[in-house]
N, C-alpha and C positions, 0 to 999 in steps of 0.2 A: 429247565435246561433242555429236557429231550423236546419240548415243542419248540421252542428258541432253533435248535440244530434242523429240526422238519422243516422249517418255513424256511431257513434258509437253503437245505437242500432245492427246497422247490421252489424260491428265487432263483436258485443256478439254473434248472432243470427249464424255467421258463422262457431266463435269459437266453441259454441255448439254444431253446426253439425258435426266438425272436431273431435272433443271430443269424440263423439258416434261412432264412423265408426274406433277408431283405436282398437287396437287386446285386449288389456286390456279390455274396454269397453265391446267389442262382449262375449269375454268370458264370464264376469259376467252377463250378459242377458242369455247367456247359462247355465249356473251355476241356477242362478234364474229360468231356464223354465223347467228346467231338473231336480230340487231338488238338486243341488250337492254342495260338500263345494268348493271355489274358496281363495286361496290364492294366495297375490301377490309376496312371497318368503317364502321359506323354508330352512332351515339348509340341510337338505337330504329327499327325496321319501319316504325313507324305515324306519324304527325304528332304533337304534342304533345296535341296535345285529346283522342283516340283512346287513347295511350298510358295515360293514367291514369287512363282506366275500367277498363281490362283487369286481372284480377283474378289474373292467372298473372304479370304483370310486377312484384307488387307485394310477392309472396312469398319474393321473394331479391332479391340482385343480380346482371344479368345481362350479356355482353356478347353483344352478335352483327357478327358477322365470315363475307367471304366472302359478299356480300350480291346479289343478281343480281333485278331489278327485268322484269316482265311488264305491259304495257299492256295491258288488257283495256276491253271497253266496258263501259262504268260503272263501273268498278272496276281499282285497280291490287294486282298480287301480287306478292310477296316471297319468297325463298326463301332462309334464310341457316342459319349455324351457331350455336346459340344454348346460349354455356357459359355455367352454372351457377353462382353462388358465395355460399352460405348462410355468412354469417360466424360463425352459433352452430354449425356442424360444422367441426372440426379438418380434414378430407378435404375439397375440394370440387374442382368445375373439371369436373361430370357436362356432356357435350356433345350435344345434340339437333339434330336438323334439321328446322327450326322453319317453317312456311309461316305465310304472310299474306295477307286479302285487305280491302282498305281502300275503301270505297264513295265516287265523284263523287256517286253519285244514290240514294235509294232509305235505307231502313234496315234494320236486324236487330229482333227482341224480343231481348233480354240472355237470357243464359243461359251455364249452366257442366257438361259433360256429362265423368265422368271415369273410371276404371275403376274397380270397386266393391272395397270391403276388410273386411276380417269386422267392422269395426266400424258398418258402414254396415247400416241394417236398412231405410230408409223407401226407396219404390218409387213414382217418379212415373208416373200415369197413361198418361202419354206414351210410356213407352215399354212396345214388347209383351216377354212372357215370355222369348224368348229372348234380347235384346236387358239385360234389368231383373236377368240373375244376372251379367252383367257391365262393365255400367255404374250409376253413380249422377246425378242431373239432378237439377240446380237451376235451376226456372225458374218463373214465375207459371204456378198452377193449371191457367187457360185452355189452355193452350203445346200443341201438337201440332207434330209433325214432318211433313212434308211423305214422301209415298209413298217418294222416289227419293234422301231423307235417311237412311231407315229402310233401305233397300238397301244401298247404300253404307255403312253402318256393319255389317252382319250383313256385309257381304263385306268386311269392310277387318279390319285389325288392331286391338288395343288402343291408343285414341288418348287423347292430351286435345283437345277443341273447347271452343272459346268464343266465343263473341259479345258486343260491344256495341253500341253504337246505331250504331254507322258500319263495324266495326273485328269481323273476324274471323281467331281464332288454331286454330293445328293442329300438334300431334306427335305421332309414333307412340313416344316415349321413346328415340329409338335414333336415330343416326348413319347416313345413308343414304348409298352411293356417287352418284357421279354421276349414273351410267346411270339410276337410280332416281327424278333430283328433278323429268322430264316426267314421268311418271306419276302424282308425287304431288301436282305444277302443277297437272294437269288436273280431281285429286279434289277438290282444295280450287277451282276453277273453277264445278265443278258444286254442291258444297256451297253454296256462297255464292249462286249462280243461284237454288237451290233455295230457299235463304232467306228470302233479298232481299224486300223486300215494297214495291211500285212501283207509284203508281197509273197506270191504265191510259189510254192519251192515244189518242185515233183518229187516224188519219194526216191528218186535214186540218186536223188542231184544232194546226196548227205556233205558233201564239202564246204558248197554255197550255205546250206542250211545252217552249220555253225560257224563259221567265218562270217560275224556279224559287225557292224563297224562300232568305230571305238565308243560312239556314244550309247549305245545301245547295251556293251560291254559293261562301259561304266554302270548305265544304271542298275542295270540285273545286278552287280556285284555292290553296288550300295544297299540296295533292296533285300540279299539276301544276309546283308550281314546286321541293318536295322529289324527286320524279323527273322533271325535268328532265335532257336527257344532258349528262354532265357531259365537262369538256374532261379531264379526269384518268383516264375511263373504260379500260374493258378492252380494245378493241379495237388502240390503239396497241402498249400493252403486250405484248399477245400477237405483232402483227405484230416489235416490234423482236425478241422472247426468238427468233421463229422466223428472224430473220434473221440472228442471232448463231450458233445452232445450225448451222445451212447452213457460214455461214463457219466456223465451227470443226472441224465436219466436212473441207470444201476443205483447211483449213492442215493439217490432218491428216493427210491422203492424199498431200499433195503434200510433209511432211516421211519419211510411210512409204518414198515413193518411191526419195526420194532416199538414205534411210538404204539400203536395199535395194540401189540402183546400188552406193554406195561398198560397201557390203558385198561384192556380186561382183566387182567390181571388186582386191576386197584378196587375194579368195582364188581367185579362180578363174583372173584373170588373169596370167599368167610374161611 
């Protein structure tokens, strides 16, 4: 019976470990070390206005799960896991890791930039030579990229981007570890900075600066009450999973123990 009680101590003590090392887990200790909200599914990224302009959400059906929410000034980002599911393909469930950046102030020009495919021949303006053999852009004529747009896409991997009037999306096609989703926080930060098009308020002119108009209103105050921290968030979660761990551990050590005494006990002592 004591070895029966050992091995399941150290099924629990395992499970535990197993428990904290998977991607759910990490995230919500990230969520928690970082201040951020962490949910485990969401409806959409973006507010419902936002949502369906966006011309990537609209091309299948999608879920995103595993969702971890970033305050930025003027702007809040998202960073979640975004599966795939085209009901006209027998196979689906392709899983991306999807960023967002959703504007309080300011807007985007709409546009849709994606990797180019032999069937793609027309070449916007906008983008230079080496940039135009591997991507395609659709966007009004006028459209230029901003200098440190054009950087950050020559140095970054094959993406899709998009923009709408409020509401900016990003993937690189691919499933990122962890380690990877501040780095990719920070790219989609600056993209969007870079974007952004805000008109210019001088620091004394504080009247003009908050008398913002009614749309602008509206979304800031959808936006702050969709990421709002929620009482369900990740931070408890991760404190009880590491509190259960610890004990599981303890009960553990302390049935090794005792298995261990009676054991010498049985054989070593006459």
């Amino acid at each position: 019976m004591m070895l029966h009680g050992v091995l399941f101590g150290l099924l629990i003590a395992g499970g535990a470990v197993v428990l904290s090392t998977t991607r759910s887990a990490r995230l919500k200790r990230m969520a928690r070390t970082l201040h951020l909200r962490y949910d485990k599914q969401v409806d959409n990224p973006l507010t419902a206005l936002s949502a369906q302009t966006v011309y990537l959400f609209n091309r299948a059906l999608h879920q995103f799960r595993q969702v971890l929410t970033w305050s930025e000034p003027r702007m809040f980002i998202r960073l979640c896991q975004m599966y795939v599911c085209n009901p006209t393909e027998s196979v689906s469930g392709t899983c991306y890791t999807l960023a967002t950046a959703e504007l309080t102030r300011g807007d985007f020009v709409p546009f849709i930039l994606q990797p180019r495919t032999q069937e793609d021949k027309t070449v916007h303006p906008a983008l230079p030579p080496e940039l135009a053999t591997r991507f395609t852009l659709s966007a009004p004529d006028h459209f230029q990229f901003p200098p440190q747009v054009i950087g950050l896409l020559k140095a970054g991997p094959l993406c899709y981007l998009e923009a709408s009037a409020y509401a900016l999306v990003y993937h690189t096609y691919s499933s990122l570890p962890v380690e990877q989703l501040q780095p990719m926080r920070l790219r989609v930060q600056q993209l969007a900075r870079a974007l952004r098009h805000i008109e210019e308020v001088s620091p004394e002119d504080t009247t003009t600066f908050f008398n913002t108009s009614a749309a602008d209103d509206l979304q800031a105050q959808t936006l702050l009450k969709l990421h709002a921290p929620s009482s369900a968030g990740g931070a408890p979660s991760s404190s009880n999973g590491a509190k259960l761990f610890y004990l599981a551990f303890v009960i553990s050590c302390m049935i090794a123990l005792l298995w261990g005494a009676q054991y010498f006990l049985r054989h070593f002592i006459h």
